[in-house]
SELO-887019 format. One record per residue: x, y, z of N, C-alpha, C, O in turn. Coordinates in steps of 0.05 Angstrom, whole numbers, padded with zeros to 5 digits, always signed. Each point is the difference from the previous one (the first is absolute). Layout:
BEGIN
XYZXYZXYZXYZ/...
REM end
This chain:
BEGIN
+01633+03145+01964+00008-00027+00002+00023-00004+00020+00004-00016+00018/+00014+00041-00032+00027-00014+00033-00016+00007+00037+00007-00011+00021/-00023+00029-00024-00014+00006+00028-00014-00024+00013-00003-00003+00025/-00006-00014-00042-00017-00025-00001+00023-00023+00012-00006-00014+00019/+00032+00013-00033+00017-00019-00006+00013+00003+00033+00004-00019+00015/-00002+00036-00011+00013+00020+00028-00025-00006+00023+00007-00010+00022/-00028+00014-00026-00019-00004+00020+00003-00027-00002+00012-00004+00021/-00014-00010-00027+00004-00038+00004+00030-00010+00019+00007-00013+00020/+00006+00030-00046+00027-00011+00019-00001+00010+00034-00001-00017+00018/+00001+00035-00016-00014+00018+00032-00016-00026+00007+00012-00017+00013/-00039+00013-00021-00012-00022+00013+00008-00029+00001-00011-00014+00017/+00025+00006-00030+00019-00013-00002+00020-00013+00021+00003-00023+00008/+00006+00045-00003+00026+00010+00017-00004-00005+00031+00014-00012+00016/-00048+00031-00012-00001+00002+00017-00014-00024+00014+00003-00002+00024/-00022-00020-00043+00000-00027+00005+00024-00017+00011-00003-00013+00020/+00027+00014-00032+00013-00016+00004+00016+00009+00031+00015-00016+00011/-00020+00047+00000+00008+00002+00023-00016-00008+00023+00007-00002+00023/-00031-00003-00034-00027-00007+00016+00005-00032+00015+00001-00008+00023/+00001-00004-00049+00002-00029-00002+00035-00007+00018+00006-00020+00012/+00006+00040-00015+00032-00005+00017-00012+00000+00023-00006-00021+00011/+00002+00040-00001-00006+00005+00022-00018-00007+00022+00005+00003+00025/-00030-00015-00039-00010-00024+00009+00008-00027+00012-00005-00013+00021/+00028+00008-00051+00013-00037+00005+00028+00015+00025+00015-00016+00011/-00014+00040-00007+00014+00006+00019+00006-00014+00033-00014+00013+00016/+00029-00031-00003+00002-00008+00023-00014+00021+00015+00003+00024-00006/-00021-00032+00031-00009+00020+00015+00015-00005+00029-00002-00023+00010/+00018+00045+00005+00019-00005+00015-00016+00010+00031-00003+00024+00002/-00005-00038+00017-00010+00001+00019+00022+00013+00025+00022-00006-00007/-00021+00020+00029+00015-00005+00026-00014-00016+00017-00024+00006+00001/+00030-00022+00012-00010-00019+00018+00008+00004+00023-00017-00002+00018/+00044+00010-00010+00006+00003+00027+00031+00006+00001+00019-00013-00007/-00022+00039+00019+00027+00011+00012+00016-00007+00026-00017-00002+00019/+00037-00001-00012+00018-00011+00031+00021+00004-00008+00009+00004-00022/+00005-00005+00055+00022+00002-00007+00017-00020+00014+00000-00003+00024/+00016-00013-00044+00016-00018+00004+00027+00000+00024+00017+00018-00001/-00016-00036+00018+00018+00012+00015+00028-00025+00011-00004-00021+00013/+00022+00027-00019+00023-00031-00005+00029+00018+00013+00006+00023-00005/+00010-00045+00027+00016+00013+00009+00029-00011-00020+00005-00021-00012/+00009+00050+00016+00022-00002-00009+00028-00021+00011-00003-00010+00023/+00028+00005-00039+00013-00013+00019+00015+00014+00021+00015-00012+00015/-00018+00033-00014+00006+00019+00017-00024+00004+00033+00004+00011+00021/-00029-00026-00031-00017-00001+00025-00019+00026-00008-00015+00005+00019/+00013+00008-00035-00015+00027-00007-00025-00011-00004-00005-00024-00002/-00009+00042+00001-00036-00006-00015+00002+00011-00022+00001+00025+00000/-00001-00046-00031-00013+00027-00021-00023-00005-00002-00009-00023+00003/-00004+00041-00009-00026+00005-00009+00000+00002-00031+00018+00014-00009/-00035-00026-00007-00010+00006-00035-00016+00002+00000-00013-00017+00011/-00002+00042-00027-00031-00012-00011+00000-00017-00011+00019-00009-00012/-00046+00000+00013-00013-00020-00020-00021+00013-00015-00014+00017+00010/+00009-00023-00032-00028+00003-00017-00017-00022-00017+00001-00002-00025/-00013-00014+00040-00015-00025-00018-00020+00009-00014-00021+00011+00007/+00030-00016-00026-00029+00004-00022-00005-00029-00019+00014-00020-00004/-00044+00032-00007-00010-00023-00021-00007+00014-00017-00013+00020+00003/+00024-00035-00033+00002+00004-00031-00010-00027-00005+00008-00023+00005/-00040+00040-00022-00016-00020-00009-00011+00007-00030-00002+00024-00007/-00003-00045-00009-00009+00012-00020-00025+00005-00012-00005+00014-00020/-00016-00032+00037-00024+00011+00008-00007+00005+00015+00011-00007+00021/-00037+00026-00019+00002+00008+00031-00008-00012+00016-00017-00017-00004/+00027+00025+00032-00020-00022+00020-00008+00019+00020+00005+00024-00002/-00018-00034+00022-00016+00014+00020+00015-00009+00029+00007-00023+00005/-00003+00044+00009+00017-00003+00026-00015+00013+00022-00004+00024+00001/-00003-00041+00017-00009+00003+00030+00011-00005+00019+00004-00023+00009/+00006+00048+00001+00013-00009+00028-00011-00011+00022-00022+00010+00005/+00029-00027+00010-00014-00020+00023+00010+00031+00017+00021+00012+00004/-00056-00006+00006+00002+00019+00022+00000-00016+00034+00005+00013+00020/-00010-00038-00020+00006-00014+00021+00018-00001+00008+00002-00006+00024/+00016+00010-00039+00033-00019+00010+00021+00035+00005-00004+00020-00013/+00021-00023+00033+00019+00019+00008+00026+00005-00022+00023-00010+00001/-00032+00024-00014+00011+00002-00020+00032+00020-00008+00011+00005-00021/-00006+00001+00050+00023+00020+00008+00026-00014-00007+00021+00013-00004/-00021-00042+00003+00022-00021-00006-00002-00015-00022+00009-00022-00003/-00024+00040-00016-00005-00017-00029-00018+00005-00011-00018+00012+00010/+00020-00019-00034-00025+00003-00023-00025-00027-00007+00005-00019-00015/-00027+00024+00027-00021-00027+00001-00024+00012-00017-00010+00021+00008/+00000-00035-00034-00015+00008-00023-00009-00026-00003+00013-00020+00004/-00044+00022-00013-00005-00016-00024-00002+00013-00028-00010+00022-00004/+00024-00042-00020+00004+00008-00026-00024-00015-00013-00003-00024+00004/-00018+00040-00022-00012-00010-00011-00002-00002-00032+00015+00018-00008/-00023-00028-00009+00002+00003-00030-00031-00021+00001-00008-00016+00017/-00005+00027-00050-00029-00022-00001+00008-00020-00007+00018+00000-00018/-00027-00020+00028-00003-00021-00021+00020-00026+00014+00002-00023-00009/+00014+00037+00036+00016-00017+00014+00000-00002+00032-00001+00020+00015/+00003-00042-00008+00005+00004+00037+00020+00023+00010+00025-00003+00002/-00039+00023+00004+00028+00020+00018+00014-00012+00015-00001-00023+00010/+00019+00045-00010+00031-00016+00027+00000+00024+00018-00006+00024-00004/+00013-00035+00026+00000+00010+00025+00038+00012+00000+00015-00014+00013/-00009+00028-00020+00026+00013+00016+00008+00008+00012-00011+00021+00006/+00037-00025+00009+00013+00004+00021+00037-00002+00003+00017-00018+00005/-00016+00048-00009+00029+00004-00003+00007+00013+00024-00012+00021+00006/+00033-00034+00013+00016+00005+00020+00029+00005+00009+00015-00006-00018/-00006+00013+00034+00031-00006+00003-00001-00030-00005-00021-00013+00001/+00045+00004-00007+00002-00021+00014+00025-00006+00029+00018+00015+00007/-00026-00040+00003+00013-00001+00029+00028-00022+00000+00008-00016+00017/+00000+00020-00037+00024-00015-00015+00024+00006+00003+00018-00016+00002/-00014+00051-00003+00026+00012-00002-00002+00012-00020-00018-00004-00016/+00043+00027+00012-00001+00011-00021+00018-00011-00031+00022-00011-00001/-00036+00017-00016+00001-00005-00029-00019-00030+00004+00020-00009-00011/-00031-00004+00014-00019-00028+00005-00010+00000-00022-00018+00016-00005/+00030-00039-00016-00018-00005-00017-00005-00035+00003+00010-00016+00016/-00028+00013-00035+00001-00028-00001+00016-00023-00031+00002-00024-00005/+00008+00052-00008+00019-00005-00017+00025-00015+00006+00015-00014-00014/-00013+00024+00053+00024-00013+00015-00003-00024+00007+00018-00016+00005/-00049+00013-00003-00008-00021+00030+00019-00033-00016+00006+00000-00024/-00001-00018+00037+00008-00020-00005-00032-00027-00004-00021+00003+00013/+00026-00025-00033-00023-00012-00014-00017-00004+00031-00024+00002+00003/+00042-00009+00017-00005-00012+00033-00022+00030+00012-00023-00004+00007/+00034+00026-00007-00013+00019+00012-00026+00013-00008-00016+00012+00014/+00016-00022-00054-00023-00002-00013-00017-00016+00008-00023+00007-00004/+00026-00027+00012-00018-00025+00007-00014+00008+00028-00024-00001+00004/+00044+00010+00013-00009-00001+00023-00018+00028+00004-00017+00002+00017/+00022+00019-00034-00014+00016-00001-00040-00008-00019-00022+00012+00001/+00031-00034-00012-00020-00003-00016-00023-00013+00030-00022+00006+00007/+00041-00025+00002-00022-00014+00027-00017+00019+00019-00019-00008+00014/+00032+00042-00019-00012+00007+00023-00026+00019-00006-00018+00011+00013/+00029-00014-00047-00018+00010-00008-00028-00019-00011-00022+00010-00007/+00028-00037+00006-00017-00015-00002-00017-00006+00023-00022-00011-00005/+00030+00017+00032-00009-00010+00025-00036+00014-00005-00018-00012+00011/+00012+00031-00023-00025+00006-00007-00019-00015-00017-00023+00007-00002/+00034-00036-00015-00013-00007-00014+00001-00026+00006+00023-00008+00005/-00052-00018-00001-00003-00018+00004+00030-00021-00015+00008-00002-00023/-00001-00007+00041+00027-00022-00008-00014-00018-00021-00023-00007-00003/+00046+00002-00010-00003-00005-00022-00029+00005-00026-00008-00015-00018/+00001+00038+00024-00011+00011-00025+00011+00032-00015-00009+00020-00013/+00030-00029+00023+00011+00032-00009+00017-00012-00018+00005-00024+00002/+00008+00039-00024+00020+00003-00018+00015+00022+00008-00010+00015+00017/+00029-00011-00023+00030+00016+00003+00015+00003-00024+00001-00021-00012/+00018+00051-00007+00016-00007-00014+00023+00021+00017+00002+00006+00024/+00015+00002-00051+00014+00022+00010+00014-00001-00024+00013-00018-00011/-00022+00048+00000-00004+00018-00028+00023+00020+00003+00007+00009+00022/+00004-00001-00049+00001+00028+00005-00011+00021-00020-00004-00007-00023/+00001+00027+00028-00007+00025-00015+00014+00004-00024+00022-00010-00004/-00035+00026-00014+00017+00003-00034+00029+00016+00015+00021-00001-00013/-00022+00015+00036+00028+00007+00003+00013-00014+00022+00012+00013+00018/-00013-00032-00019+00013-00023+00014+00001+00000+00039+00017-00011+00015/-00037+00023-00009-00011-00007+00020-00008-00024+00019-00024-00005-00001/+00036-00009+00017-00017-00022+00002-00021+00004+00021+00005+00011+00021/-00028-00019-00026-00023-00003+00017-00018-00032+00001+00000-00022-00011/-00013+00036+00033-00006-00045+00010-00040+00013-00003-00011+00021+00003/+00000-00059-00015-00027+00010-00004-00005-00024+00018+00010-00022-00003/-00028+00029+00024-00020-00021+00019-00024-00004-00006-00010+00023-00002/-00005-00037-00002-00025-00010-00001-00022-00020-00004+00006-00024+00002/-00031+00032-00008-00018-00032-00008-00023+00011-00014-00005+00023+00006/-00007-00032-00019-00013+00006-00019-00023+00023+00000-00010+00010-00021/+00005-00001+00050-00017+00028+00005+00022+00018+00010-00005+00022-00008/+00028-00024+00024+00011+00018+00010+00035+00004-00006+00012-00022+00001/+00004+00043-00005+00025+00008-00014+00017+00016+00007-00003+00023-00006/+00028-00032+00024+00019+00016+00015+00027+00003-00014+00017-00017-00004/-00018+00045-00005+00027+00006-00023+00019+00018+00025-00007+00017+00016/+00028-00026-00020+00018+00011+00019+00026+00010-00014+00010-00014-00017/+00001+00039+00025+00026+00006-00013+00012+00016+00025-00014+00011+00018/+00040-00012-00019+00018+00019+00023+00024+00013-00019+00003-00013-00021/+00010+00030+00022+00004+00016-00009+00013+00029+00014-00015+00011+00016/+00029-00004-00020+00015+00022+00014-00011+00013+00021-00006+00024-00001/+00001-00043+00025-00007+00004+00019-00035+00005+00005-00011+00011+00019/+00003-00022-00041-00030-00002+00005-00014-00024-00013+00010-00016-00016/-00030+00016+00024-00011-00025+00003-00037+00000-00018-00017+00016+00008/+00014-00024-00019-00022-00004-00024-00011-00011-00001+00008-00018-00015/-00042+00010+00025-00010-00027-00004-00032+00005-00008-00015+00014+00013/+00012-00026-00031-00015+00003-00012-00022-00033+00000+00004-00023-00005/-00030+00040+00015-00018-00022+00005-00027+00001-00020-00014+00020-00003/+00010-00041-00006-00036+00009-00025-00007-00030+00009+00011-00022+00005/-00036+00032-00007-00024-00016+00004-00021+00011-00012+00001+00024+00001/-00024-00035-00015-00028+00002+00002-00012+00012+00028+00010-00008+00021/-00027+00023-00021-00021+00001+00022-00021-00021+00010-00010-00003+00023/+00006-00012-00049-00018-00027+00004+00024-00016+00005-00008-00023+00000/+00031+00022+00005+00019-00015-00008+00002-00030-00019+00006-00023+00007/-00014+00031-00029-00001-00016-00028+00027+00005+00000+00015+00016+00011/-00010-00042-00034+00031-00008-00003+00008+00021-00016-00013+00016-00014/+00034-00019+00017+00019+00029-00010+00003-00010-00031+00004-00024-00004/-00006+00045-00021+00007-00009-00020+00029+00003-00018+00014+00012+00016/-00005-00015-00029+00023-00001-00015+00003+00032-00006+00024+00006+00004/-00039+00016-00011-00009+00020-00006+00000+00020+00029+00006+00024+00003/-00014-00040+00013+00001+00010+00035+00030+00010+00013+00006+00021+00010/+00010-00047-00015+00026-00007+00012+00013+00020-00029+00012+00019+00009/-00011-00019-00032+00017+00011-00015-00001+00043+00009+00018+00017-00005/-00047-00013+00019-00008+00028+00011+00019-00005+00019+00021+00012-00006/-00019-00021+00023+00021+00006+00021+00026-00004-00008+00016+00015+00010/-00009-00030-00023+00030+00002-00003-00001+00029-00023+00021+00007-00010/-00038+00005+00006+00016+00017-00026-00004+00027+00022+00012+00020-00009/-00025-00016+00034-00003+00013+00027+00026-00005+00008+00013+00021-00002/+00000-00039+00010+00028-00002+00013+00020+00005-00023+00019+00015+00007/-00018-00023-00029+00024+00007-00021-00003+00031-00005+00020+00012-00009/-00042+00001+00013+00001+00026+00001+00002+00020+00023-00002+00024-00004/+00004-00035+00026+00013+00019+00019+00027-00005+00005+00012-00020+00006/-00003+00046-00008+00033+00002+00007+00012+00024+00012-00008+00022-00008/+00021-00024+00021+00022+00019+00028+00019+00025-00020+00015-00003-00019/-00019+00021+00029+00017+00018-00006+00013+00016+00026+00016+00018-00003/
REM end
């Protein structure tokens, strides 16, 4: 009887490491560089960088073999059941430390125009969100197409989903990409 009582708990046990480990974040590398910002002294430092994505289901990642990819990381992210997003993490051409945590409401706006210049005037919407860790990022779009943008310690994030038929984006669509951008982060 205790052999019995012992073999359960064992199975047991080893369920509940199963089931951890599963609901476990799955932590991607996306793209290595190295950061480069001068000192007040006029020096070059160099930092690595390491972008990765922590997701909690999985998704599917294809790198765009089209695109020159020596200056950045360009993927489509896929998951079923939603419009993939097109990513594209870069330096950015801002300066160093560039976030948009800094930008002023004026520099948000005007950054929002240029990112709107892709979508028929006046059928686009615009907000500007931030992330559960207080990130701010700006969302462009119109009802088939979705430009999520973040800047950030010297890099730059934008994140585009669409349909292939380009059917309107759904609530379920747009919530896949933002949980794609709240989960990539700089080390």
């Amino acid at each position: 009887m205790k052999k019995l009582i012992l073999a359960l708990c064992a199975i047991l046990v080893l369920g509940c490491c199963a089931a951890a480990a599963e609901s476990a974040p799955e932590k991607i590398i996306l793209w290595e560089h190295t950061a480069k910002e001068i000192d007040e002294a006029g020096n070059v430092i160099e930092q690595p960088v390491k972008v990765t994505l922590e997701t909690e289901t999985p998704v599917e990642i294809s790198p765009m073999d089209n695109v020159d990819v020596s200056d950045g990381f360009f993927a489509t992210i896929r998951r079923e059941g939603v419009a993939p997003v097109v990513v594209s993490i870069t330096p950015a051409e801002f300066g160093a430390h560039a976030n948009l945590n800094n930008a002023t409401e004026e520099q948000l706006k005007t950054f929002i125009a240029v990112v709107a210049q892709q979508y028929e005037e006046g059928k686009y919407t615009s907000e500007i969100h931030k992330t559960k860790s207080g990130n701010v990022y700006l969302a462009v779009g119109d009802e088939t197409t979705r430009s999520v943008w973040q800047v950030y310690e010297d890099t730059m994030i934008e994140i585009i989903q669409f349909h292939e038929d380009f059917s309107p984006l759904t609530a379920e669509d747009q919530a896949f990409a933002i949980e794609i951008l709240q989960g990539i982060w700089m080390e």
